[in-house]
C-alpha positions in Angstrom: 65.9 -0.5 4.7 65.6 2.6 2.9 63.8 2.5 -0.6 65.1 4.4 -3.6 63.2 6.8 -5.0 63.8 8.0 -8.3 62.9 11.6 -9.3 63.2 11.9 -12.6 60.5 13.2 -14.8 58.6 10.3 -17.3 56.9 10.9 -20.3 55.4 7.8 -21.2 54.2 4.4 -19.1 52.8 3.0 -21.9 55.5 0.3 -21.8 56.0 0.3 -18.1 55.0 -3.9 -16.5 54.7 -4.3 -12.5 54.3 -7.0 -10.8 51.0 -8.5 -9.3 51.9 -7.0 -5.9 52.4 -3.3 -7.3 49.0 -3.6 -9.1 47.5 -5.0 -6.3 48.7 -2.1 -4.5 47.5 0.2 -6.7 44.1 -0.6 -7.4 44.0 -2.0 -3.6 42.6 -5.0 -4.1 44.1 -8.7 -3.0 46.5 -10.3 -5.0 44.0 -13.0 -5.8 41.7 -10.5 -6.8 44.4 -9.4 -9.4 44.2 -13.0 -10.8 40.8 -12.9 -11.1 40.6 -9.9 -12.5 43.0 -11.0 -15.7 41.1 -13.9 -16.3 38.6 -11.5 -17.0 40.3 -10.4 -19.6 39.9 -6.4 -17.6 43.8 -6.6 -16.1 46.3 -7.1 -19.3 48.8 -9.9 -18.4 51.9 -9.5 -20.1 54.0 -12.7 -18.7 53.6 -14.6 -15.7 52.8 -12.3 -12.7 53.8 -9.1 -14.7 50.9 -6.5 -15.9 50.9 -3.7 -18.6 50.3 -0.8 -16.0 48.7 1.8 -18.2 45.9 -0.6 -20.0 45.5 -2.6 -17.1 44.4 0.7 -15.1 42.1 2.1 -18.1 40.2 -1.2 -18.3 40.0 -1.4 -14.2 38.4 2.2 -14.2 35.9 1.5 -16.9 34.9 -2.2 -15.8 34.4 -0.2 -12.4 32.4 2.4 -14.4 30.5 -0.2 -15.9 29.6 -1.8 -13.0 28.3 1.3 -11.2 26.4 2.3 -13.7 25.0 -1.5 -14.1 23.9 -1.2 -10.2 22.2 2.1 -11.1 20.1 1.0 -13.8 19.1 -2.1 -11.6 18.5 0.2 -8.7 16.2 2.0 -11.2 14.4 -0.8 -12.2 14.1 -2.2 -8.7 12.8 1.2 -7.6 10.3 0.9 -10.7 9.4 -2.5 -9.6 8.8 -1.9 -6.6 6.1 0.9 -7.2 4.2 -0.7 -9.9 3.8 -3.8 -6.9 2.8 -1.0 -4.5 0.3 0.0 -7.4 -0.8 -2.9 -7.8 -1.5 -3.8 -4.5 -3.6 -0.7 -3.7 -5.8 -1.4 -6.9 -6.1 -4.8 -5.2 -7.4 -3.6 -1.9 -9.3 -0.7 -3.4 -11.4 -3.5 -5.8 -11.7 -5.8 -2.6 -13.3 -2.8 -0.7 -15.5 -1.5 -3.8 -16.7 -5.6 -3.6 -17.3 -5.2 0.5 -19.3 -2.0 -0.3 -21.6 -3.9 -2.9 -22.2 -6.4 -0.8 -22.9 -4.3 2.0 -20.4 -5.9 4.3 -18.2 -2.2 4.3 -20.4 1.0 5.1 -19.4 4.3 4.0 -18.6 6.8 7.3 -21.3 9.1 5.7 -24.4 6.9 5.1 -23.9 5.4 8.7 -24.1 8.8 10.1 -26.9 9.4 8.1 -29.2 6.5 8.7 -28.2 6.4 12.4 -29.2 10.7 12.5 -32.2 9.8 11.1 -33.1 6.7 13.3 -32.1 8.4 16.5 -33.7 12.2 15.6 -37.4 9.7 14.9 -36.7 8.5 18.2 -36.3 11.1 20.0 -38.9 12.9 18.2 -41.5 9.8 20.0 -40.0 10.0 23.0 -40.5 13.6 23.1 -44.1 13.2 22.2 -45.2 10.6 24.7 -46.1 12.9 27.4 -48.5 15.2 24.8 -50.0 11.8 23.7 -50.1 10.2 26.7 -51.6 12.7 28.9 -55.0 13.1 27.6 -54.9 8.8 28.2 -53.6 9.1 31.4 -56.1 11.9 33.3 -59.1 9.8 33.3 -57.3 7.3 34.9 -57.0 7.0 38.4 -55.8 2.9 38.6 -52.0 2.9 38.6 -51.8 -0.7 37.1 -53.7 1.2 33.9 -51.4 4.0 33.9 -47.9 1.8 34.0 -49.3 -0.5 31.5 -50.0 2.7 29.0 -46.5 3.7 29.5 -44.8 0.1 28.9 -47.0 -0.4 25.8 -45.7 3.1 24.4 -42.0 2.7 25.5 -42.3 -1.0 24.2 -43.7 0.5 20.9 -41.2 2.9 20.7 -38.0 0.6 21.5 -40.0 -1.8 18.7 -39.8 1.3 15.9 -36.0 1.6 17.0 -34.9 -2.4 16.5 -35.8 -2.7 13.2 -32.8 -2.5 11.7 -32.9 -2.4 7.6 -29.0 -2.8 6.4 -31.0 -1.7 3.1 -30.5 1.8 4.6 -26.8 1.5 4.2 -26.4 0.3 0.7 -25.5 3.3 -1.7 -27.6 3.2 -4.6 -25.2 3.1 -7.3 -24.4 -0.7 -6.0 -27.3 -2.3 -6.1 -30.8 -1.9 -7.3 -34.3 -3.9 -5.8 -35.4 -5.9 -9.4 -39.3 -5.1 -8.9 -40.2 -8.4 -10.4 -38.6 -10.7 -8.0 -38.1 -8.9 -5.0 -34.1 -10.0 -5.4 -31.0 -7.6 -5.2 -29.0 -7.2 -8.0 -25.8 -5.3 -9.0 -26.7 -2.1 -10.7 -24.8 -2.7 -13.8 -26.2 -6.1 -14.4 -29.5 -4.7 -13.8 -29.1 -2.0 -16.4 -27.9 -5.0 -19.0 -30.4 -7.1 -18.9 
């Protein structure tokens, strides 16, 4: 079946009706979606199942406009959201670290490899010097029992001077301060304020 098609030039659709099925051709959308979308109040119903073509299309565009630029602005303020919760979260775990440093539970890379430079450069420095010390000991000697016991006291000494660990070495001083009067560790701002 062949379909007519007219070719002559219009100048105005303003009073031009189609049918549910034409709009919903149109704006490609179901039929039922046509329905809902003159309940709306965005398609213009001008009888049962017949549509005012030219508003019905203006309002379609613009609630589609609408509705666009209603996602952007939530995409916005999702976007916005969702930084200020990243924010916030990094405040979080930089307060929870700042709290692990002053309580000494978190050690800065630096002061570890200071303390631990220092600690191992002392020990290698007595290590070093055992022989010089030891030697003048050990010359008069002629009992080996005497001369192994000399050198397990000073290696003993030695390893002794190396176990002491102070985790006082690893607290930064603008954390805490030593109150003089009791011997007790307090937070440096507190200690200023009292």
């Amino acid at each position: 079946m062949e379909k007519n098609i007219i070719s002559e030039k219009v100048e105005d659709i303003t009073a031009v009706t189609v049918s549910a099925s034409v709009l919903s051709n149109l704006l490609s959308v179901t039929d039922r979606r046509i329905r809902d979308l003159a309940q709306e109040g965005i398609l213009v119903r001008i009888s049962k199942g017949r549509y005012d073509l030219t508003q019905s299309i203006k309002n379609y565009i613009l609630h589609l406009k609408m509705n666009n630029e209603m996602k952007e602005v939530n995409d916005n303020d999702l976007d916005l959201k969702l930084e200020q919760a990243k924010h916030e979260r990094i405040k979080t775990e930089m307060a929870e670290m700042k709290l692990r440093v002053m309580k000494g539970k978190l050690h800065d890379s630096e002061d570890v490899e200071k303390v631990m430079t220092d600690m191992l450069t002392n020990f290698k420095g007595k290590i070093l010097n055992m022989p010089s010390k030891l030697s003048p000991m050990l010359v008069a000697r002629a009992n080996l029992s005497e001369v192994k016991a000399i050198l397990e006291k000073e290696c003993m000494a030695t390893l002794v001077e190396l176990s002491k660990y102070d985790p006082m070495l690893f607290y930064r001083s603008e954390y805490i301060d030593l109150d003089e009067e009791d011997g007790v560790l307090v937070e440096e701002n507190q200690h200023k304020d009292t």
